[in-house]
N, C-alpha and C positions, 0 to 999 in steps of 0.2 A: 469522596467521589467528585467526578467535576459539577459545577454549579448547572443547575437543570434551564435557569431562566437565561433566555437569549432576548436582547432587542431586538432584531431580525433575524427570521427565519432562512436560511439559502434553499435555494432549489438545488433537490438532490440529484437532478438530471446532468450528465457530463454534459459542457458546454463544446469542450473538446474532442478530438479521437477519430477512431480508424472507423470506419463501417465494414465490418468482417468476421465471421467467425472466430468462433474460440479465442473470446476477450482473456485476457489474463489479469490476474492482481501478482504484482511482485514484493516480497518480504525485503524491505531496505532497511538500512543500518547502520552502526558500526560495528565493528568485530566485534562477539561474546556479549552480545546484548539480550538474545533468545531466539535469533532468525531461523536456525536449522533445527532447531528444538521444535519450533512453532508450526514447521513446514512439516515435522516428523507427526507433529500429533495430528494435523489436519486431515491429512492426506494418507495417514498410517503406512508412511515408507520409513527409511533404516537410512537413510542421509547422513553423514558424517558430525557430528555435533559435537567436537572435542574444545578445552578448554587452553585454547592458542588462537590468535588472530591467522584469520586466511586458511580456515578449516577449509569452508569449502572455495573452491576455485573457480569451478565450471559449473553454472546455473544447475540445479534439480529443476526440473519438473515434473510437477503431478496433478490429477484433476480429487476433488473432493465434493461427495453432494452434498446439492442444497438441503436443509433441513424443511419440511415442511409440513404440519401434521396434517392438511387438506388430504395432501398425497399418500400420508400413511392412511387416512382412512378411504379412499380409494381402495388402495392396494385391501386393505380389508374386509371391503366389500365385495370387490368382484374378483378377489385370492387368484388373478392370470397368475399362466407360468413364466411370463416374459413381463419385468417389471424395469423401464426406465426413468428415471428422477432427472433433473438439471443437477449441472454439475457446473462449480467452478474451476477454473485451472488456476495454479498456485506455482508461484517458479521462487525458488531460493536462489538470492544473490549474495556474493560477497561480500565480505564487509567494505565500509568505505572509512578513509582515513582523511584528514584533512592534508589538503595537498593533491588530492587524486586526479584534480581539473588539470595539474602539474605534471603529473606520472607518478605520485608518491603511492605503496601500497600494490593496488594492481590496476590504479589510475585508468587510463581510457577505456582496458578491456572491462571493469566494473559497472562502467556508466554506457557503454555501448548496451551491456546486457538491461538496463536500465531503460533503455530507448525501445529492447523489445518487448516491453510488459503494456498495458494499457493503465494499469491504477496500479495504486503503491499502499501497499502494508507498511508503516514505520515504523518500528519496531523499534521502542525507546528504553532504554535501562532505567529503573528507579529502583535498584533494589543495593543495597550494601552486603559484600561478602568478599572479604579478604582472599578466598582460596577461588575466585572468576577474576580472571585478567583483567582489567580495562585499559584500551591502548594509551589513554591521557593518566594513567596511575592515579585517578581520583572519578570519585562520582556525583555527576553535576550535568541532569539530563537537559536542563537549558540553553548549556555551552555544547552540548551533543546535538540537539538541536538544530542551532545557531549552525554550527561546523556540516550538517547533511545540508543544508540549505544553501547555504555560501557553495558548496564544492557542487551543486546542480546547475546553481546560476551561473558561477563559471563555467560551468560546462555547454551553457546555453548560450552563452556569449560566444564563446568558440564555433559553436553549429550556427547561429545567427549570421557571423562574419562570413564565415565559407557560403551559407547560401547567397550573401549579400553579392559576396564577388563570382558565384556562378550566374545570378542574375545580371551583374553587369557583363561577365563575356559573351553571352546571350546578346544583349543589346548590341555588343562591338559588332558580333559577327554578323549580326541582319541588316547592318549599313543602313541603318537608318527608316528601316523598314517596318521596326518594330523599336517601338519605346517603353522606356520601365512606366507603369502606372503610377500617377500618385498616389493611390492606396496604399501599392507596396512600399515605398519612401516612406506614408505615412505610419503605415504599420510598424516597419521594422526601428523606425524612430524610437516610438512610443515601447517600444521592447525593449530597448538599447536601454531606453532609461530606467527603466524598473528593474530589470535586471544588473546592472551596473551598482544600485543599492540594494541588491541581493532580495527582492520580491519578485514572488514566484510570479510564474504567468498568466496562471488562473484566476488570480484574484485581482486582476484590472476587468475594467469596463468595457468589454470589445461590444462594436454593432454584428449583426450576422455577416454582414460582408468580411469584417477583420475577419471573424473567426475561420470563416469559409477558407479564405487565403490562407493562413497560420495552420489548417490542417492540411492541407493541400502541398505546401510550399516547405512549409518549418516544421520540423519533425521537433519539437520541443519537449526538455524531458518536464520541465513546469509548468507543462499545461495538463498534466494527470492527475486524474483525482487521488486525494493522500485519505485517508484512514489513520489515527496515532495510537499504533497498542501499547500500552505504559504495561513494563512486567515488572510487577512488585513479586514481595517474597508472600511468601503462602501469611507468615503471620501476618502484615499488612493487609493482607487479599480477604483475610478472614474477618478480620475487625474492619475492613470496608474504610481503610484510612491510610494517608501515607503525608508524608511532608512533603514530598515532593508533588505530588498532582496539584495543588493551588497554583505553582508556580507554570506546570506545564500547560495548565489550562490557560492561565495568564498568556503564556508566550502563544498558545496556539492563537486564541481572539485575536491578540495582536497584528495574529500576521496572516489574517484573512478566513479562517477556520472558526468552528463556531463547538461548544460544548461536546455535541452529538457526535462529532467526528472522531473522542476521546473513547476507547476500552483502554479499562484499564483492567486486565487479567493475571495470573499468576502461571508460569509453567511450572514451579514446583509444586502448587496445587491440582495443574491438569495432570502433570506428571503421576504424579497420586493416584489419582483417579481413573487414568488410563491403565494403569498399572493389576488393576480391578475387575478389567473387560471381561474378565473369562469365566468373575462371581457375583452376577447382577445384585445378592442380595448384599454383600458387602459394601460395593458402590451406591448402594438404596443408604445402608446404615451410615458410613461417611458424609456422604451428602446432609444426611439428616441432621447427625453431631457437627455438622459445618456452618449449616445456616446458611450457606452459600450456593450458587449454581455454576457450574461450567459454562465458560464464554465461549465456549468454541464455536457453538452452535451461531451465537450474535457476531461473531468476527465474519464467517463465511455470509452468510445471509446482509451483511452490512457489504463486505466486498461486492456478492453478486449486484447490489441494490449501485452502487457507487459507480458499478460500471455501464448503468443503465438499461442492465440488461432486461427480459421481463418472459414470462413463460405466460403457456396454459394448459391444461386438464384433457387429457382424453382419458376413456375407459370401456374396457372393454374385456369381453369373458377371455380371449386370447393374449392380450396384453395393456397394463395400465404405464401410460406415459405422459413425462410432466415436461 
């Protein structure tokens, strides 16, 4: 599992983002990694999850609630006939291929869908199985990694430039009447350059003023809070080991991310276990011979928490709401 101790702790508050309802967390990837698998368990919809790159095409969306046992005892207290929880909304995207910032794959429409999520699921392959496609014919979540990040930055380079030059037709047309600030120079500078070495946006040093602007002006897709789900095989998942997570924790510290932001979960052990729902006592006895617990619960309640979202408690003989 990744290493528990951090030198510094981050603040899990979005620094970025929209002020608006029905925040979303989006499932990002590459093709056949676990994205619509992931989205199927959460959210218990029937999403398309076949073993071919470019299953699904057109974003799913769905909402899944938060876990929270405050709430179940609530609800068990005052047993209203009208019971509402918080919910997160959850949108499956397609996979992304390297080249996409180019049109490889399904290129711009991928990453526009990308633009309309607030936080990102990443959903990283770690697992070896000859009969799952992987679009690079080998398995090496590093360079997978490396490959989602590069195809974002380009992609933010491209939205950077276009605003850059709708900002200056702006200035043409006000004759002089109206000047670009040097904020916005300053800012979009200091973007240009991080992003041109492929680091994301989030993890520079803005003042409240940049940020202000950058949410305002620059719809940026690397300034979303990321979450890394590593899906190992169920054997890995069970003995709580893998060869690949030292390495993905490595890259994630690396590049602005800190331990906590790693689950690492198994679909073929959720799969399992879902598979169950209909025999509590058999899902009791698995769980038991497993030694393990279902992440589902820690993925969703991680998303809601990354999106800054935050609730509270009513209750009441007629209905209990979270």
């Amino acid at each position: 599992m990744p290493p528990k101790k951090v030198e510094a702790v981050k603040d899990n508050v979005v620094a970025f983002g929209r002020v608006r309802k029905n925040l979303k967390m989006g499932c990002v990837g590459l093709p056949n990694v676990g994205k619509s698998s992931l989205f199927n368990l959460l959210t218990e919809q029937s999403a398309a999850a076949e073993n071919y790159p470019f299953c699904t095409i057109e974003p799913n969306e769905a909402r899944c609630a938060v876990p929270d046992a405050r709430y179940d005892f609530l609800c068990d207290l005052w047993k209203p006939p009208s019971m509402y929880p918080a919910y997160l909304q959850v949108t499956d995207i397609a996979g992304l291929i390297k080249g996409a910032s180019q049109g490889e794959g399904l290129g711009n429409a991928f990453l526009s869908h990308i633009q309309a999520v607030d936080g990102m699921f990443h959903v990283v392959r770690a697992f070896d199985n000859d009969q799952v496609l992987h679009v690079d014919d080998s398995i090496d979540p590093v360079r997978d990694l490396d490959t989602i990040q590069s195809e974002l930055c380009k992609k933010d380079l491209d939205i950077l430039q276009k605003t850059i030059i709708a900002e200056e037709a702006i200035v043409r047309k006000a004759g002089g009447k109206y000047k670009m600030l040097p904020l916005f120079t300053e800012t979009t500078t200091k973007i240009r350059a991080m992003l041109e070495k492929d680091q994301p946006v989030r993890d520079g040093s803005w003042t409240p003023a940049e940020i202000a602007l950058i949410s305002e002006k620059i719809q940026l897709i690397t300034t979303k809070p990321t979450i890394y789900l590593v899906n190992l095989t169920m054997k890995d998942y069970l003995r709580q080991k893998s060869k690949y997570l030292p390495l993905i924790a490595k890259w994630v510290t690396e590049h602005g991310g800190i331990p906590q932001d790693i689950i690492p979960f198994s679909i073929e052990f959720e799969e399992k276990l879902h598979s169950m729902k209909n025999d509590p006592a058999a899902q009791a006895e698995f769980l038991k011979e497993s030694k393990v617990k279902s992440r589902l619960d820690k993925i969703i309640t991680e998303g809601f928490t990354k999106l800054g979202l935050q609730y509270y408690f009513t209750g009441l003989l007629t209905h209990c709401h979270r």
